[in-house]
Backbone bond lengths (Angstrom), bond angles and torsions (degrees), N, CA, C in turn:
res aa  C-N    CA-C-N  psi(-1)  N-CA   C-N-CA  omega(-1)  CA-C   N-CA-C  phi
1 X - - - 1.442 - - 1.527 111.01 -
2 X 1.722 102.46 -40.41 1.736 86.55 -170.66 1.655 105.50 -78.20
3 X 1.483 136.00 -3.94 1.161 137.71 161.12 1.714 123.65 -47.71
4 X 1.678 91.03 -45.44 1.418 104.29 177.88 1.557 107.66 -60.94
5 X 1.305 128.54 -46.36 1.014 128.72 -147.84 1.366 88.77 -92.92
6 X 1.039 146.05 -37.48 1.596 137.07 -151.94 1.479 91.93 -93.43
7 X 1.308 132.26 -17.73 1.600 131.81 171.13 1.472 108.07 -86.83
8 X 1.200 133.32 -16.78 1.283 152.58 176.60 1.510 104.40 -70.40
9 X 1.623 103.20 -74.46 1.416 111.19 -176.97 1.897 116.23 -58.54
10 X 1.417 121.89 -39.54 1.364 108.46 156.67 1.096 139.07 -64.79
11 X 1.607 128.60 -22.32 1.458 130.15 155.67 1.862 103.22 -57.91
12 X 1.197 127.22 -48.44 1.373 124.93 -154.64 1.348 91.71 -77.71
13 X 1.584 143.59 -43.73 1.094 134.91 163.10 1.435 132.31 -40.15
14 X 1.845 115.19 -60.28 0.864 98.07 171.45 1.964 126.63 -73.66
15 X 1.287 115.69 -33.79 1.453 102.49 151.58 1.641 134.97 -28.80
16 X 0.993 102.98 -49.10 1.834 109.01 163.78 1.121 105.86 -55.07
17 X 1.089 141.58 -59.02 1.694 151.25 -155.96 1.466 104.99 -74.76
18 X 1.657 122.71 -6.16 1.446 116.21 -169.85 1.865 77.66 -113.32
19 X 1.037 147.39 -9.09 0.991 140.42 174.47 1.215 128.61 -73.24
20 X 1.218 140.80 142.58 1.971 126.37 168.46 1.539 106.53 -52.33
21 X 0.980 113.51 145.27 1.799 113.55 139.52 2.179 91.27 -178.82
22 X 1.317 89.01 -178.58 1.807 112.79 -160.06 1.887 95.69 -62.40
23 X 1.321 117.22 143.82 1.330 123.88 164.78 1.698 99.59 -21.34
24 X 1.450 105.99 -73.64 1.081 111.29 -154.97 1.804 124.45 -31.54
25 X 1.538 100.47 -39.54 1.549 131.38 -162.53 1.535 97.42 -77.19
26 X 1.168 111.59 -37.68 1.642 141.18 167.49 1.663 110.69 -32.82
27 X 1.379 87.49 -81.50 1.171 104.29 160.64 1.530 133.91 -38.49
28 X 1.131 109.62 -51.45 1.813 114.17 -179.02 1.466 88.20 -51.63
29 X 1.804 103.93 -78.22 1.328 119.28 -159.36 1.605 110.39 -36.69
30 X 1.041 122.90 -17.86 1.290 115.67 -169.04 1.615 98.47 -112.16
31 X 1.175 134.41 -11.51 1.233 115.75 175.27 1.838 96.57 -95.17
32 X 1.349 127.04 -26.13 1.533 135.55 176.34 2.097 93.19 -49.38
33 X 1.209 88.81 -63.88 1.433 74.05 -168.26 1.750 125.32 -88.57
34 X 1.589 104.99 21.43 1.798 105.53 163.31 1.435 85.24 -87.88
35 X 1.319 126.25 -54.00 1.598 112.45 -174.38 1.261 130.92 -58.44
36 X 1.247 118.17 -20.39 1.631 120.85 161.07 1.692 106.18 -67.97
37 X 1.560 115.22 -35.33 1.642 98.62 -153.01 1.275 90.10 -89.63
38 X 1.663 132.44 -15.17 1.540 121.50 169.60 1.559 104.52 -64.87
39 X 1.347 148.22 -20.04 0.923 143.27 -173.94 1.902 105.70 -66.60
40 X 1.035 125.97 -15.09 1.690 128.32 -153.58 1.923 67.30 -85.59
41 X 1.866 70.47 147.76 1.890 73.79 151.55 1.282 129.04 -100.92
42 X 1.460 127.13 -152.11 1.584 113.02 -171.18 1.331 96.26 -94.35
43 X 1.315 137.87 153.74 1.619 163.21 125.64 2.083 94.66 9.11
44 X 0.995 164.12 63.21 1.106 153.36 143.59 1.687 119.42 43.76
45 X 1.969 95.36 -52.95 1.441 99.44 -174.36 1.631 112.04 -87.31
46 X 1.005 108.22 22.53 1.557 121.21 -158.05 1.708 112.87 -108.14
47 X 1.480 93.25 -15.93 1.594 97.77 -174.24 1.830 103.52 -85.87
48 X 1.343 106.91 149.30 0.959 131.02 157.98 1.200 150.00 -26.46
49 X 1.292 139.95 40.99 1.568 141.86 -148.58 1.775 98.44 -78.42
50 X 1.814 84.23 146.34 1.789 79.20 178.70 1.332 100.93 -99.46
51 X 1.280 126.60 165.37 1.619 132.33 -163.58 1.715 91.11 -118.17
């Protein structure tokens, strides 16, 4: 479920963002959705192995 929703909330973000509205609104929307896309986790092949 929380997959659904966190793929939900970045489509609905960036949809807003192709829309008009005031800097201000701008603004949210665009800090709403860096905080959703920090939510993804990292790539699997991306972690760190110690040698």
């Amino acid at each position: 479920m929380e997959k659904f929703i966190h793929k939900e909330n970045l489509a609905l973000f960036k949809k807003r963002l192709a829309e008009p509205q005031t800097d201000a609104e701008r603004e949210v929307l665009l800090k709403l959705l860096a905080d959703e896309k920090a939510k993804e986790p990292l790539p699997k092949n991306n972690i760190l192995k110690p040698q």
